[in-house]
C-alpha positions in Angstrom: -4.3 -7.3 17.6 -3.0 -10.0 15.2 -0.2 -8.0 13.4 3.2 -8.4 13.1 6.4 -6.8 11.8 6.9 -6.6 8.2 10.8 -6.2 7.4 10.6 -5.9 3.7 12.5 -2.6 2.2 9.8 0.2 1.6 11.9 1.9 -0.9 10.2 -1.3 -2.8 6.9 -0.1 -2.2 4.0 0.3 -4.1 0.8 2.1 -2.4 -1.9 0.8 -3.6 -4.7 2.2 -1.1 -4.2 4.7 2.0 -6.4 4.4 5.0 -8.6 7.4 5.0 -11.2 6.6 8.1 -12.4 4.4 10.1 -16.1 2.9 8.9 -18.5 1.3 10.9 -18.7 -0.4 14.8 -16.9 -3.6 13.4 -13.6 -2.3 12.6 -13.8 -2.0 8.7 -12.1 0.9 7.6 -12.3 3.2 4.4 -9.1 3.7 2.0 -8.8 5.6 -0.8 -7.8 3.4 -4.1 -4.6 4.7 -5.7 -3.9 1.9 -8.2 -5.5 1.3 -11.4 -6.3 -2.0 -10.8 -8.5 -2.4 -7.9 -9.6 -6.0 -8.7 -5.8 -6.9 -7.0 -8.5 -7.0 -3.7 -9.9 -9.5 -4.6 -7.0 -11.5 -4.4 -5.2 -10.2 -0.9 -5.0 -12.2 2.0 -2.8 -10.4 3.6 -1.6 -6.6 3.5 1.9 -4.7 4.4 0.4 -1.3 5.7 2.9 0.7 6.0 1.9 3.7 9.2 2.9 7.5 9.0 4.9 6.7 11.9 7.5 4.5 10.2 6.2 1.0 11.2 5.1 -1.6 9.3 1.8 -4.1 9.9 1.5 -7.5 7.9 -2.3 -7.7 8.4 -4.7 -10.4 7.4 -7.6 -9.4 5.1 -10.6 -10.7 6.3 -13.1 -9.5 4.1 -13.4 -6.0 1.3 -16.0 -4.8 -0.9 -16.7 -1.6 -2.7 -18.5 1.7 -2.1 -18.8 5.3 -4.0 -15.4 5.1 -5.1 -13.6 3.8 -2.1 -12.4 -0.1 -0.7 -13.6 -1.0 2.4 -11.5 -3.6 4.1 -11.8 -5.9 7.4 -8.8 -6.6 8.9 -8.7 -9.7 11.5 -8.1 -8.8 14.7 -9.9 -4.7 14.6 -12.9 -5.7 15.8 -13.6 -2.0 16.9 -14.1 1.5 15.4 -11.4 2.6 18.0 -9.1 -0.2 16.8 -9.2 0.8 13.2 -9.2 4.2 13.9 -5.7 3.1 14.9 -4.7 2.6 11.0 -5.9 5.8 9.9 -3.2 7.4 7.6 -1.5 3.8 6.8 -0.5 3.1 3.3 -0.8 -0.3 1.7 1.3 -1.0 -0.3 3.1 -4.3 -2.1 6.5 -5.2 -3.1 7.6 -3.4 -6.5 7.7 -6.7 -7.8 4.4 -7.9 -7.3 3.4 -4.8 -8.9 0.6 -5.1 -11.7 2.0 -5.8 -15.1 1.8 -3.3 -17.7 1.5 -3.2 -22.1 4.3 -1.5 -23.6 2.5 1.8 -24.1 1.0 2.0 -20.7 3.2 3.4 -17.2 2.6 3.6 -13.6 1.9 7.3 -12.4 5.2 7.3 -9.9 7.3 6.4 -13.2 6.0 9.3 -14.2 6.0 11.9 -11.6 9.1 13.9 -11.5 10.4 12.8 -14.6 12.1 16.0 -16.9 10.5 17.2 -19.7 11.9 17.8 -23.8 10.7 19.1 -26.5 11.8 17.5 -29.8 14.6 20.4 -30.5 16.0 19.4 -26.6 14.7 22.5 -24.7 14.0 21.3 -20.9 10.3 22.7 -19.8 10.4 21.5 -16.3 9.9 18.0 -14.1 6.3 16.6 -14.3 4.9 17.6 -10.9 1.5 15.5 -11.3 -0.5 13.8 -13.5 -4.1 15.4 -13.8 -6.6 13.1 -14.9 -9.7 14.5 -16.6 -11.9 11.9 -17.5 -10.6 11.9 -20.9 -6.6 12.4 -22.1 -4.3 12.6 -18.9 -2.6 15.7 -18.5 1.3 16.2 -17.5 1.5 18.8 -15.0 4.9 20.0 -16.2 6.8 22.8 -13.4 9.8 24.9 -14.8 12.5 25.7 -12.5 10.6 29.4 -12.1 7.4 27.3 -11.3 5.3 28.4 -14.1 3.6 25.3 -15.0 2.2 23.7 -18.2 -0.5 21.5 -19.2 0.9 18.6 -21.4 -1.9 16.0 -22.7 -0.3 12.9 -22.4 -1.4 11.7 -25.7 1.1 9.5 -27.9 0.9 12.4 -30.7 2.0 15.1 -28.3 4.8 12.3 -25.5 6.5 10.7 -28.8 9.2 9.1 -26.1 8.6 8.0 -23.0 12.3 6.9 -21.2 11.0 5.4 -18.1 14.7 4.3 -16.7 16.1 7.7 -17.4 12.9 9.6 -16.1 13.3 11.6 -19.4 10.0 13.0 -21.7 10.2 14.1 -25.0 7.2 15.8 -26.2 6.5 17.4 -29.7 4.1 19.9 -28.6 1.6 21.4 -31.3 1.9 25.1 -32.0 0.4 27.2 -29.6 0.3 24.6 -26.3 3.4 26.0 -24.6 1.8 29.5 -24.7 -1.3 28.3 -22.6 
């Protein structure tokens, strides 16, 4: 195989894709897209995948395209279905800093994720747990410390401060929503 070591810090990381199967006799394999901005494959020559294992690969892209909903990438040097089988469960991921840049209004899901939830009058509801996404508004999953959980849109009207640095929420929820 053509990899080598990546030493960069993964507490840096961004995932961008994980490698869900192997596809195919010629060593493509499958990854689910986590990042909202697939069209970054286009541009990647090279990949940090990061392996459930702890290890790092720098691999070379050698070719990707589409299909129902997933990237298929070629890496050079996995020739084989039983050499990409090999990178099953990997991560790819890129430095924080090469990370996509965002408008003022807009936030990356891990910003988001475990951040601790107001209301306007400064009673905590929880940490959000996950962010559904429906197709339409997003929806904070918000857990309480006695894990009941609440549905929060996350809808400027309803998230009037988002504090990305201090992982803090203040929502001003309309009557009725916290009783769901």
């Amino acid at each position: 195989m053509t990899s080598a070591s990546d030493n960069s810090d993964a507490s840096e990381d961004v995932v961008i894709a994980r490698i869900a199967r192997a596809r195919g006799i010629r060593g493509e394999v499958a990854c689910d897209i986590e990042t909202d901005f697939p069209e970054r494959f286009d541009s990647l020559d090279h990949v940090t995948v990061w392996m459930p294992g702890g290890d790092r690969l720098l691999l070379a892209v050698e070719d990707h395209w589409f299909h129902k909903g997933r990237v298929i990438l070629k890496f050079e040097g996995y020739d084989t279905m039983t050499a990409a089988e090999q990178l099953v469960g990997g991560r790819l991921v890129v430095a924080e800093a090469d990370r996509a840049v965002l408008d003022q209004d807009q936030f990356f899901e891990y910003d988001i994720v475990g951040a601790e939830v107001f209301t306007t009058e400064g009673v905590s509801l929880g940490q959000v747990a996950r962010l559904m996404r429906t197709g339409g508004t997003d929806l904070l999953v918000v857990e309480s410390e006695t894990k009941r959980e609440h549905l929060i849109p996350f809808a400027d009207d309803i998230c009037t401060e988002v504090d990305v640095n201090n992982r803090r929420i203040t929502i001003n929820p309309p009557d009725g929503l916290l009783d769901l």
